[in-house]
N, C-alpha and C positions, 0 to 999 in steps of 0.2 A: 504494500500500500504506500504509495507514494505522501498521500495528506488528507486530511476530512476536516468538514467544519459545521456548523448547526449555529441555528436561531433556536431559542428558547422562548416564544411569548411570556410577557410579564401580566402577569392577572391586575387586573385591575387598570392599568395606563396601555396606551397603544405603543410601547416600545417592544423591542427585545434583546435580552443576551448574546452576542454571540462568544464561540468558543470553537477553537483550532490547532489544527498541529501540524505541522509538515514531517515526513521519517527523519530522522540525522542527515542521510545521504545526499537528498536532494532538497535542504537548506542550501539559502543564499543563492538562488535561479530566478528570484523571483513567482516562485510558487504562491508563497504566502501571500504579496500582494495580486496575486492574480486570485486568489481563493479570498479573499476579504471582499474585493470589488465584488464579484460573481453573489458572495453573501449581504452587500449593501444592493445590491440590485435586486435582490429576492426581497429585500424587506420596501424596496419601493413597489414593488409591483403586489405585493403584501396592502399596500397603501399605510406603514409603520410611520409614524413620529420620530421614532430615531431607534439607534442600535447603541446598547451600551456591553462590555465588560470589565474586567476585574485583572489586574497585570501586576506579577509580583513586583518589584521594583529592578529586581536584576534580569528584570526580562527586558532588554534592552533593544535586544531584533525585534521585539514584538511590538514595543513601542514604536518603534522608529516604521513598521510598517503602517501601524495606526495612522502617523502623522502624514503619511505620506499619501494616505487613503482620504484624509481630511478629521481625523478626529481630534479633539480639545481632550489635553490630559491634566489630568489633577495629580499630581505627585504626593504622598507622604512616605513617613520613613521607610516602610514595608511594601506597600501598594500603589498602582498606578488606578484610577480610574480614568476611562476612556469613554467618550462622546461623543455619537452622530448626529446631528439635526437634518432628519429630510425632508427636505421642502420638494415635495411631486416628486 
């Protein structure tokens, strides 16, 4: 398996979680942001509010694809929170 990723609807608000992984091997190709986009695109055609999830801090590739996708990150000591707002 090369990578998988999932949307998680949140009860209650019209966002969702997502959550992913690329194998070891074929990190840093560009997978990951090809698999992010592919999952912001399901939640527009979902008609979502936005995509959020949850990024330890030393996940630093996972950051850097977030931003790269367009997400706003909130840093603390431990955790990254990450933020889509989709407009259409």
């Amino acid at each position: 398996m090369l990578g998988a990723g999932r949307l998680s609807k949140s009860h209650g608000v019209n966002e969702a979680e997502f959550a992913m992984l690329v194998s070891d091997p074929y990190q840093r190709q560009g997978l990951g942001t090809e698999l992010l986009l592919r999952l912001v695109q399901i939640g527009r055609d979902e008609q979502l509010e936005g995509i959020v999830a949850t990024i330890l801090a030393e996940n630093t590739a996972m950051q850097r694809v977030c931003e790269k996708v367009g997400f706003e990150l909130q840093r603390s000591a431990d955790l990254v929170e990450a933020k889509l707002t989709i407009s259409g």
